[in-house]
Backbone as JSON, one array per atom type, in Angstrom:
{
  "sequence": "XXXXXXXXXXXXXXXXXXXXXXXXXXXXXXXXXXXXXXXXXXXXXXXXXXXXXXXXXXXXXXXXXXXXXXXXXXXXXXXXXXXXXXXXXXXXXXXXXXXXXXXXXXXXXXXXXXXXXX",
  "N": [[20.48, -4.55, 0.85], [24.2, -3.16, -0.15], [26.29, -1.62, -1.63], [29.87, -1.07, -1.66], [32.55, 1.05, -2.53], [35.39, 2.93, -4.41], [34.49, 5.41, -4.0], [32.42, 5.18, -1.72], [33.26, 4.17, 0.63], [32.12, 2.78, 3.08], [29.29, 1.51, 5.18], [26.98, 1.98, 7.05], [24.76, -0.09, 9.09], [22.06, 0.6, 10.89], [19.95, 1.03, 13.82], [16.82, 2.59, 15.18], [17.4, 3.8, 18.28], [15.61, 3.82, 20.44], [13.73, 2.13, 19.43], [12.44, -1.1, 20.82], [12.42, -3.61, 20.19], [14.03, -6.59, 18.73], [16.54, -6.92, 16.55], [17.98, -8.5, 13.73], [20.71, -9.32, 11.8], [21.23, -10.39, 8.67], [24.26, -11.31, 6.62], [24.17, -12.58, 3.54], [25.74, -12.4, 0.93], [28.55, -11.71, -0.77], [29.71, -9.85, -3.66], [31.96, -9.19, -6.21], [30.76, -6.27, -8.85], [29.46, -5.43, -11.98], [32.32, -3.52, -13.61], [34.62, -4.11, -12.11], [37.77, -4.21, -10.89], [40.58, -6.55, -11.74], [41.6, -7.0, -8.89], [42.36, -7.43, -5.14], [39.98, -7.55, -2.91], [39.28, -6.49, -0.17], [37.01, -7.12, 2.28], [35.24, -5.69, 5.63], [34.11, -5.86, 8.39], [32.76, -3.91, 10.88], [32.6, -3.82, 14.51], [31.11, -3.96, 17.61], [33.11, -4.88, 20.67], [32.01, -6.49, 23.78], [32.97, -4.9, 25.54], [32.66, -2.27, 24.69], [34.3, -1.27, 22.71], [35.61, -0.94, 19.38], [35.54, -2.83, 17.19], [37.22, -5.0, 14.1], [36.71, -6.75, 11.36], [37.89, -8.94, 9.14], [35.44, -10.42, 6.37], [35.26, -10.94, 3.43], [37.52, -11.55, 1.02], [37.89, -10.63, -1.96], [38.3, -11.19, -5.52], [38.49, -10.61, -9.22], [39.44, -12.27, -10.69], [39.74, -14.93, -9.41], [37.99, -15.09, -7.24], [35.32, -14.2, -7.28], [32.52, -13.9, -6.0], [31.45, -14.37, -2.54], [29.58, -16.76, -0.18], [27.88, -16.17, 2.3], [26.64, -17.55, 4.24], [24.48, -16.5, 5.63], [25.86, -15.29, 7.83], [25.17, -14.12, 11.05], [24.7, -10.8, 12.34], [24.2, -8.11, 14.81], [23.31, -5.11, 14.8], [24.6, -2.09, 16.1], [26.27, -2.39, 12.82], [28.87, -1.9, 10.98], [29.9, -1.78, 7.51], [32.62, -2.22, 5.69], [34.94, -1.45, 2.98], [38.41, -2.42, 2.95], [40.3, -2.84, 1.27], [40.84, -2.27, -1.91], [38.78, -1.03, -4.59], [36.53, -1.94, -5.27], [33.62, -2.11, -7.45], [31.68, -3.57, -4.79], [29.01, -5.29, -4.04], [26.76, -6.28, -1.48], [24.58, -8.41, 0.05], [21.64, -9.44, 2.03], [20.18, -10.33, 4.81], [17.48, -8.04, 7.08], [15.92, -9.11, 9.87], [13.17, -8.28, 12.41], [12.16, -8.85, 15.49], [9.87, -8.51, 17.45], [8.8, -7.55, 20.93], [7.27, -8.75, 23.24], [4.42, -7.03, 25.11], [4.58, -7.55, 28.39], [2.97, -6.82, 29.84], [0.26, -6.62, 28.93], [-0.01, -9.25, 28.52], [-0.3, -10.59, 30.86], [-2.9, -8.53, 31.38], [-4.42, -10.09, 29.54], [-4.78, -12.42, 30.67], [-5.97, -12.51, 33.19], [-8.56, -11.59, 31.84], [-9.77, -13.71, 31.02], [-9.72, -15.67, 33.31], [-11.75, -14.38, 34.49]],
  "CA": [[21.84, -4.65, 0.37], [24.52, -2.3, 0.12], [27.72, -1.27, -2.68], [31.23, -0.26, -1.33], [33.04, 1.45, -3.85], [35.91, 3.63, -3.89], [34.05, 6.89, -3.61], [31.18, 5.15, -0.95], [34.05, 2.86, 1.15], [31.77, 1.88, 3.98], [28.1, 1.58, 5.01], [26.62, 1.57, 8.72], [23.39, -0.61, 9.23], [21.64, 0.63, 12.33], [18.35, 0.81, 13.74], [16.41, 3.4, 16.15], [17.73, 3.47, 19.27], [14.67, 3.81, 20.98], [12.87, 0.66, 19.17], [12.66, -1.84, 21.49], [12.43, -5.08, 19.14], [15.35, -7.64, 18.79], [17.14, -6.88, 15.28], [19.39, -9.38, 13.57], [20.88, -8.84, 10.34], [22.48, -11.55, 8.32], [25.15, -11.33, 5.69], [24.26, -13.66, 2.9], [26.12, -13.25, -0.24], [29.24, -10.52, -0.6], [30.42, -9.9, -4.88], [32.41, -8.26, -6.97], [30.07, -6.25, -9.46], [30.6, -4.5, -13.28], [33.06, -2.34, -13.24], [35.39, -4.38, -10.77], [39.07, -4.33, -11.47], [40.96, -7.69, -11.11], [42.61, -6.71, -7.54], [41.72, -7.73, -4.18], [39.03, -6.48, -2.12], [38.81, -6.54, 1.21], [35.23, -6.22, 3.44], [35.71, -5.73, 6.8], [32.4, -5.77, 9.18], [33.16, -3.25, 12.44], [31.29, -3.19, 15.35], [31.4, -3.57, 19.18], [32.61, -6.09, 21.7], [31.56, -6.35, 25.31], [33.59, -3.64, 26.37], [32.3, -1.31, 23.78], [35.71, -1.3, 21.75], [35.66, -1.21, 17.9], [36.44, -4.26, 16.5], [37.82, -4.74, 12.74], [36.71, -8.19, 11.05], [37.82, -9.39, 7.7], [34.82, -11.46, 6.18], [35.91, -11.38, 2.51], [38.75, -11.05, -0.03], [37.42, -10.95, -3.18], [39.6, -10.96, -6.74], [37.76, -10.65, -9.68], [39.7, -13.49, -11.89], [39.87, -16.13, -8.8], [36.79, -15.49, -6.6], [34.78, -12.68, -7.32], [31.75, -14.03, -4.83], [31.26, -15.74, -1.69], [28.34, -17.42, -0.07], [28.27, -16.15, 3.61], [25.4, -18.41, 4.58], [23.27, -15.74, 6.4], [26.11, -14.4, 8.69], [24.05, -13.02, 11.68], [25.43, -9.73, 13.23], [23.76, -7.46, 15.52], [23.15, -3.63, 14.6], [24.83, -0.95, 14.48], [27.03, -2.98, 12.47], [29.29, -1.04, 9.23], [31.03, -2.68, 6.35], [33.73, -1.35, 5.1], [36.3, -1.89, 1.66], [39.51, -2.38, 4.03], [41.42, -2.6, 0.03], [40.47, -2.44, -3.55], [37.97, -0.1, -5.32], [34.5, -2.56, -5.96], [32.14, -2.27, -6.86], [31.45, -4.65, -3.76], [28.2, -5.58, -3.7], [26.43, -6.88, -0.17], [23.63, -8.73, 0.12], [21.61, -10.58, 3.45], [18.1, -9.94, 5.55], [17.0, -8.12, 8.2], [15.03, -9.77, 10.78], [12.73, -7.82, 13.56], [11.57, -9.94, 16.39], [9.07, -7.87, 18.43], [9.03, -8.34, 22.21], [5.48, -9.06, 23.4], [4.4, -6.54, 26.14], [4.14, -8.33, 29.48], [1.72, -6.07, 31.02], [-0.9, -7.13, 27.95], [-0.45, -10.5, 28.29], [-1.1, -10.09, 32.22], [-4.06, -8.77, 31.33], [-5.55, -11.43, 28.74], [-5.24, -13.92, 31.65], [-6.92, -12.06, 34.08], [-10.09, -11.6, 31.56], [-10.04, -15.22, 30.91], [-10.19, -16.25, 34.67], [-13.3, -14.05, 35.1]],
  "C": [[22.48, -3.28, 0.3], [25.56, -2.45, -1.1], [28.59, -0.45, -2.21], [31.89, -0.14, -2.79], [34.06, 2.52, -3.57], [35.74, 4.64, -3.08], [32.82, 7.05, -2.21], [32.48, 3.71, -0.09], [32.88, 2.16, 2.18], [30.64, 2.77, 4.16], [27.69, 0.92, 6.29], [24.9, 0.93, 8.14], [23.41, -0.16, 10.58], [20.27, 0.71, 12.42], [18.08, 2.3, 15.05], [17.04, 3.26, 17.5], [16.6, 3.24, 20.37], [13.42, 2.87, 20.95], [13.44, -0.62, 20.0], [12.54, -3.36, 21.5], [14.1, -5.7, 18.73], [15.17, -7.01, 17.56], [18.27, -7.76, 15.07], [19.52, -9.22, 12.11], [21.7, -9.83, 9.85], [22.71, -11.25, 6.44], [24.82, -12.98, 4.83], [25.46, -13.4, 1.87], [27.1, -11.25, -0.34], [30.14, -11.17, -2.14], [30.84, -8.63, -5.26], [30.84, -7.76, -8.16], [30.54, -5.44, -11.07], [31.22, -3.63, -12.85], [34.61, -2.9, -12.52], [36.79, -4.47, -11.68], [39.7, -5.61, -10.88], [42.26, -7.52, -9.88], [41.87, -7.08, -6.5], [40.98, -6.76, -3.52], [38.43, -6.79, -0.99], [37.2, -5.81, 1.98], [35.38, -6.58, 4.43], [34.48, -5.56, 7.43], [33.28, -5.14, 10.83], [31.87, -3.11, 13.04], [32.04, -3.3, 16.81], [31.83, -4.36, 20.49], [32.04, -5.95, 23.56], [32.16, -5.3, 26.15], [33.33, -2.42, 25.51], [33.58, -0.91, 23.0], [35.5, -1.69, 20.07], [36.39, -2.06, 17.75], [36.43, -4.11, 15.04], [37.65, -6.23, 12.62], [36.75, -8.68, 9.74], [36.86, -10.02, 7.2], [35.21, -11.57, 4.74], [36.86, -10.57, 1.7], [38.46, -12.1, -0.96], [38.45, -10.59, -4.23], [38.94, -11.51, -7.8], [38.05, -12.29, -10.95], [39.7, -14.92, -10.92], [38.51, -16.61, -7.74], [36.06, -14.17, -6.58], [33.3, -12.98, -6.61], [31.72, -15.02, -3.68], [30.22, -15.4, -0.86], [28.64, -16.99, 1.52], [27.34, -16.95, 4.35], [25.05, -17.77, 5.87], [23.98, -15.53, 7.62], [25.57, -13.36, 9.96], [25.35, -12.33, 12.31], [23.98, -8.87, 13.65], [23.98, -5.94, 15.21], [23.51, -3.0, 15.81], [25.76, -2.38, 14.52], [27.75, -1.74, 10.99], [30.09, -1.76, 8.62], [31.32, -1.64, 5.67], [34.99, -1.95, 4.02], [37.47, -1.02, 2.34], [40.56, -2.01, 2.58], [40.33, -2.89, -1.39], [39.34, -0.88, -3.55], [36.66, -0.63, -5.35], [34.6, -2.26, -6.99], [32.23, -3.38, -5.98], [29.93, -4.86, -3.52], [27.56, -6.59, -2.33], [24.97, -7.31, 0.05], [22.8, -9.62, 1.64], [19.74, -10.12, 3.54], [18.15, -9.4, 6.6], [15.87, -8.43, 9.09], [14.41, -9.01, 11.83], [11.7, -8.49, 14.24], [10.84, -9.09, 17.37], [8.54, -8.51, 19.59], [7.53, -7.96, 22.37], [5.63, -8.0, 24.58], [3.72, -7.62, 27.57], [2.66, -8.25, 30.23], [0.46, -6.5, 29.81], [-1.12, -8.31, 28.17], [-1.11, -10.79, 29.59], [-2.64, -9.93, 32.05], [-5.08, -9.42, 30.68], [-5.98, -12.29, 29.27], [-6.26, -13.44, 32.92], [-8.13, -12.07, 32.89], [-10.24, -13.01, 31.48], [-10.4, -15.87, 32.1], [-11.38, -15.82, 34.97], [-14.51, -14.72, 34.25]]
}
C-alpha cells in the first residue's frame, strides 16, 4: 500500500527492468484516512498506452462526509504504474496486491524431456 498526501502527492509502483517475470498489481481498496478534511479527493492512476503516451485516469473521488472509501475489486494494472492526488490534501490511503508470475525457462524444460526419453 501506499498514502498520497499533500506533501507526498503521488507514488510510482515499478519493478526491475531487467526481471523477466509477468507483474500485475491490483488496486483493491482506495480511503480517506485521520486527518482527512471533508473536500474531495481525487486519485488518478498514470501510465502508458500502446503508443507509449502518458495517460491520466480518474479511479476515485473521495469526500470524507459522503464517501470516504471505495472497494476497487482488485483493479489489475500493469507496472510502472503511479497514483497520484489529482485534488484534495488526504491522507489517501491505497491498498491492493502484487502478483509475480515467473516464466518457466524453456531450455530446462527441453531438457527434463530429453532425460526422461533416455
Amino acid at each position: 500500500g501506499c498514502e498520497l498526501t499533500a506533501n507526498t502527492k503521488s507514488y510510482t509502483f515499478q519493478v526491475d527492468e531487467e526481471d523477466d517475470s509477468d507483474h500485475i498489481l491490483a488496486l483493491s481498496v482506495v480511503c480517506l484516512t485521520d486527518g482527512a478534511k471533508d473536500e474531495c479527493n481525487v486519485v488518478e492512476v498514470v501510465g502508458r498506452n500502446h503508443e507509449n503516451q502518458e495517460i491520466a485516469v480518474p479511479v476515485a473521488n473521495l469526500k470524507l462526509s459522503c464517501q470516504p472509501l471505495l472497494s476497487l475489486d482488485n483493479f489489475k494494472l500493469q507496472p510502472p504504474v503511479t497514483f497520484r492526488l489529482a485534488a484534495g490534501s488526504g491522507p489517501v490511503h491505497l491498498a491492493g496486491w502484487h502478483r509475480i508470475m515467473h516464466r518457466e525457462d524453456a531450455s530446462f524444460e527441453e531438457d527434463d524431456d530429453l532425460s526422461e526419453e533416455e
